[in-house]
C-alpha positions in Angstrom: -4.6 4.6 9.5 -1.7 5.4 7.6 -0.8 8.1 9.8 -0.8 6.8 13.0 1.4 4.2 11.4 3.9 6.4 10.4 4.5 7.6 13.6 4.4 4.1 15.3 7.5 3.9 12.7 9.2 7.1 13.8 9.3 6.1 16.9 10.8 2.5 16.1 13.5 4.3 14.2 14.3 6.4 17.8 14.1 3.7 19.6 16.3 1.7 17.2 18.8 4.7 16.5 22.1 3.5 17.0 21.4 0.3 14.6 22.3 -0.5 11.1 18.4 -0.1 10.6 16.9 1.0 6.9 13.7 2.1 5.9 12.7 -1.6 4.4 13.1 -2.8 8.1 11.1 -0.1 9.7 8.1 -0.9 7.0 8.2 -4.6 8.1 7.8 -3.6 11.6 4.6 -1.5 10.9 3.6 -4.1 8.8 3.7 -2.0 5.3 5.2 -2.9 2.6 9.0 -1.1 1.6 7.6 1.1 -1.8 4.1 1.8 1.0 6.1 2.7 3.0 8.4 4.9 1.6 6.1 6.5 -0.6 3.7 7.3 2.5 6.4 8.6 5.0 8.2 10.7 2.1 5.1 12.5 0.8 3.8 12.7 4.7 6.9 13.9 6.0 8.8 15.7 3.4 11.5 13.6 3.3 12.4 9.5 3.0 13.3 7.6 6.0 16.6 6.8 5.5 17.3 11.1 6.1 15.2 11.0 8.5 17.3 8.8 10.5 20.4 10.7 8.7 19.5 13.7 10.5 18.6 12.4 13.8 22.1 10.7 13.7 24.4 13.8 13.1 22.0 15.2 15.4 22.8 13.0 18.3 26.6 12.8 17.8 26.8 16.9 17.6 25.3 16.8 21.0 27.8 14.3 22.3 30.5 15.7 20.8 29.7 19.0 22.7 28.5 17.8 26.1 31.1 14.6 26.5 34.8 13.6 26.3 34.0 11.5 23.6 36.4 11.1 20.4 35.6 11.5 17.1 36.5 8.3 16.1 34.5 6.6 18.5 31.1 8.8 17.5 31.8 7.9 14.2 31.1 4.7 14.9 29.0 4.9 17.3 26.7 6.4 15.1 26.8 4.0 12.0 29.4 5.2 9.8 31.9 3.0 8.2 35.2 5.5 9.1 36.0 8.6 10.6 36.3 10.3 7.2 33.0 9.1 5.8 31.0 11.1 9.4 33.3 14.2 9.2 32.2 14.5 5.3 28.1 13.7 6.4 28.9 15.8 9.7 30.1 19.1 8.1 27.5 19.1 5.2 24.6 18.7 7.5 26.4 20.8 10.7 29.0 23.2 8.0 30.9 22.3 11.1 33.3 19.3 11.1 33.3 17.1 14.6 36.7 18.6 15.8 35.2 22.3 15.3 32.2 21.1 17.0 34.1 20.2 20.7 34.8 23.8 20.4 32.8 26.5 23.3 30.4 28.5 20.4 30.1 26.3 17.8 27.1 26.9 16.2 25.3 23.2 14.8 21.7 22.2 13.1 19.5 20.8 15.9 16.7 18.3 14.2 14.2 17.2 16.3 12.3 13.9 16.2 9.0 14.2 14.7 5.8 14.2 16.4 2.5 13.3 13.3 -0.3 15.4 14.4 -3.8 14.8 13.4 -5.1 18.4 12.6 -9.1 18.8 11.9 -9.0 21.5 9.2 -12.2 22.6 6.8 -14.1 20.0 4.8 -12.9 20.0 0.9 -13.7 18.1 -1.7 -11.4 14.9 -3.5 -13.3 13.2 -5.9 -12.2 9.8 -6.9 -13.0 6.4 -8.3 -12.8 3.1 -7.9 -12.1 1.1 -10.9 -10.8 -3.0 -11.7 -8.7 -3.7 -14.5 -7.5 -6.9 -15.3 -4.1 -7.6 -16.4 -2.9 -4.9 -19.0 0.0 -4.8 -21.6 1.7 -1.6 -22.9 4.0 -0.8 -25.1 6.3 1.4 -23.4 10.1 3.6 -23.5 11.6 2.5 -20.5 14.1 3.8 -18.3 15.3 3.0 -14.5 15.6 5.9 -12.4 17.4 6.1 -8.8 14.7 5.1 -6.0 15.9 8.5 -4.5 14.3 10.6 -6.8 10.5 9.1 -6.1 9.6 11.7 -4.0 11.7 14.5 -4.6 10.0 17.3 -5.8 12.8 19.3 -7.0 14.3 16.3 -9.4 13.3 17.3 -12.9 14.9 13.3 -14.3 11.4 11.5 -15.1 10.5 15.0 -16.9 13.4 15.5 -19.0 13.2 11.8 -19.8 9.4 12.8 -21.6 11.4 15.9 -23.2 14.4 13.5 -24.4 12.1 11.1 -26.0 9.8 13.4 -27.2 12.6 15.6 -29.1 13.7 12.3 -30.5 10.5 11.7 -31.9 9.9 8.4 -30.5 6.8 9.0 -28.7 4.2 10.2 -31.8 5.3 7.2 -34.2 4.0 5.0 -31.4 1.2 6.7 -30.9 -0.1 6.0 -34.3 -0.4 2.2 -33.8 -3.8 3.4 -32.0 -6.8 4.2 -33.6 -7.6 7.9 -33.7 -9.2 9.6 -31.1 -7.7 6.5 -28.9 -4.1 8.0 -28.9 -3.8 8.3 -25.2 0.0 8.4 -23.6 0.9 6.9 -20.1 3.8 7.4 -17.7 3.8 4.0 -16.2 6.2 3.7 -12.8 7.1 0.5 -11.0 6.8 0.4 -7.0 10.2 1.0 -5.4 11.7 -2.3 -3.8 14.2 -1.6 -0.8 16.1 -4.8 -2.2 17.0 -2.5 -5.1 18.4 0.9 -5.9 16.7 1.9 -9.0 12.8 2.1 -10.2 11.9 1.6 -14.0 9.5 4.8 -15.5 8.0 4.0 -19.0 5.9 6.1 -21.7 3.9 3.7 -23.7 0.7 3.1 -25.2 -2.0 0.5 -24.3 -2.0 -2.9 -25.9 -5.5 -3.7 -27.0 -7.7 -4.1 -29.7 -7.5 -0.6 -31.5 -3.6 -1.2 -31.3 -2.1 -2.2 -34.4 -0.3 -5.5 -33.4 1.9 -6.4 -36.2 4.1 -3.5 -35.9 4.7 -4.4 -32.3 7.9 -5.9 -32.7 9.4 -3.8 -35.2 8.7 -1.2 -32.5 10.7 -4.0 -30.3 13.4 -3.6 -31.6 14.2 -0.5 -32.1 14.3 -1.0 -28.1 10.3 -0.8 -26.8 9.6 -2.5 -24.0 6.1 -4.6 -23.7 5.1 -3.4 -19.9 2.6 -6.2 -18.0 0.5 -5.3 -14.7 -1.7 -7.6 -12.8 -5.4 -7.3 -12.4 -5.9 -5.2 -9.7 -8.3 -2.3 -8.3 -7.1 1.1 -9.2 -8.5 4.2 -7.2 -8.6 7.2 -10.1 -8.1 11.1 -9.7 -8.3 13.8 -12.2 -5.4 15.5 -12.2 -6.4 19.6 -13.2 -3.5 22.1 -13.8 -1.0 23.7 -16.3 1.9 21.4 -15.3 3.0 18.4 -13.3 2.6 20.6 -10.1 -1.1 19.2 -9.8 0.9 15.8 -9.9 2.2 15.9 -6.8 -0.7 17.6 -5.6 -3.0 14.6 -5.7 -0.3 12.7 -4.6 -0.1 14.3 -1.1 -4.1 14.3 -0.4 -3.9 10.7 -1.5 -1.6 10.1 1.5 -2.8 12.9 3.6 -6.6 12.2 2.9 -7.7 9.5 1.3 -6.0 6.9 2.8 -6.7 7.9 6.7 -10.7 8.9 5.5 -11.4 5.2 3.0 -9.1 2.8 4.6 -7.6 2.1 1.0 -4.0 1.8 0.9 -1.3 1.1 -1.9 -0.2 -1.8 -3.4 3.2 -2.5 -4.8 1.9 -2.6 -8.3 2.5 -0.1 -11.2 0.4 3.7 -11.0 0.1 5.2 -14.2 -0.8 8.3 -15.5 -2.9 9.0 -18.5 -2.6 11.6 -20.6 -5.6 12.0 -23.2 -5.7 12.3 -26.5 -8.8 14.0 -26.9 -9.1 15.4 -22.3 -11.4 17.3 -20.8 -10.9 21.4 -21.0 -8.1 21.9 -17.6 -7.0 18.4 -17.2 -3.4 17.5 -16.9 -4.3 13.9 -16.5 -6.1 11.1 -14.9 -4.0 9.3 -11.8 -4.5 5.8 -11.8 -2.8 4.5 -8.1 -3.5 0.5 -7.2 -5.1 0.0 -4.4 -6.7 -2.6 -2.0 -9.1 -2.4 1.3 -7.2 -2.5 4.2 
């Protein structure tokens, strides 16, 4: 259960504190994989691990700084940054208190505690899903990389005004129209988040098929399309019902927070898509398409 393993990883990241440890280390030690991982401890907990062990850090050193003789310098270090002037910058945002103010008798500092996951038993509800395979797929896609930061954060508006920028630009209806009518569905198509990298690619294509007119494909290239290849794989699908991307992230968190503990389906680090119909069902935002395996 994806829970329980989340919290096997908190406490590995306690008990591992003071070490030059990173959230694509922690995965490997609950046996996930780095975009699992991060992806199911962000939208679990609010917040990515690497904060999380930001926090507990700053958190830590206040303490010492108040109840020992210890130097600043030395806590810097102690506590994994590279010089004194890089912890009193990270110490003061997270404390509004720099390190020397926080030695003082009243200094008021941020506590955060470790987390504790807590199973809760709260009333029934339904998710519907489904289960569908797909072999490999090919779209043609506007592609752009994106920070791994911004995955989870529900406040970052980039991968929206990305679909703004292109569609003021006009460069999302004339692709549209290599499709047959009534077959003019749009996707936002998002590669897994690898720890050994600091950016993601997110791309609004079309589906490569046979109602896709093929020999304007690589005019369409370039101009600076991408062609966007995923593997055959099984795909767990949710209807996503709202005004706005809010139902988005919605789906998202009971996928984490339900599904996965209740099916014993997990992620896979290939590409989830979205789908947004042409011709959808009255209330639907769009279909979620998340890859999945049995665990």
């Amino acid at each position: 259960m994806s829970i329980l393993l989340i919290q096997q990883a908190i406490c590995y990241m306690e008990e591992h504190i003071l070490e030059n440890i990173s959230y694509s280390e922690v995965a490997k030690n609950v046996h996930m994989s780095s975009y699992n991982f991060h992806r199911t401890f962000s939208f679990i907990t609010g917040m990515t691990a690497n904060d999380y062990i930001r926090k507990r850090r700053l958190t830590l050193a206040a303490q010492e700084l108040q109840t020992t003789d210890i130097s600043v310098i030395d806590v810097a270090y102690k506590y994994g940054y590279e010089s004194p002037e890089s912890f009193s910058k990270a110490f003061s945002r997270f404390h509004n208190a720099t390190p020397r103010q926080a030695k003082q008798k009243g200094a008021e500092l941020h506590l955060f505690n470790p987390l504790v996951i807590k199973i809760i038993l709260e009333g029934g509800s339904i998710m519907d899903y489904r289960i569908e395979h797909k072999e490999a797929q090919q779209f043609l896609a506007l592609v752009k990389a994106f920070p791994n930061e911004i995955s989870n954060d529900d406040k970052d508006h980039s991968i929206p005004d990305f679909w703004t920028e292109c569609s003021k630009g006009n460069l999302i209806e004339p692709m549209k129209l290599l499709r047959d009518k009534g077959k003019r569905d749009v996707y936002g198509l998002c590669a897994p988040v690898k720890g050994s990298e600091t950016h993601f690619n997110y791309g609004i294509g079309i589906i490569i098929d046979e109602n896709t007119n093929l020999a304007e494909l690589e005019k369409f290239k370039e101009k600076g399309y991408s062609i966007w290849k995923t593997e055959p794989t099984d795909y767990a699908v949710f209807k996503c019902f709202g005004s706005d991307g809010n139902c988005l992230g919605e789906t998202w968190g009971k996928f984490f927070k339900e599904f996965v503990p209740q099916t014993g389906y997990t992620q896979t680090d290939d590409t989830d898509y979205e789908v947004y119909f042409e011709h959808g069902e009255k209330g639907l935002f769009c279909e979620l398409w998340i890859p999945v395996k049995k665990i």
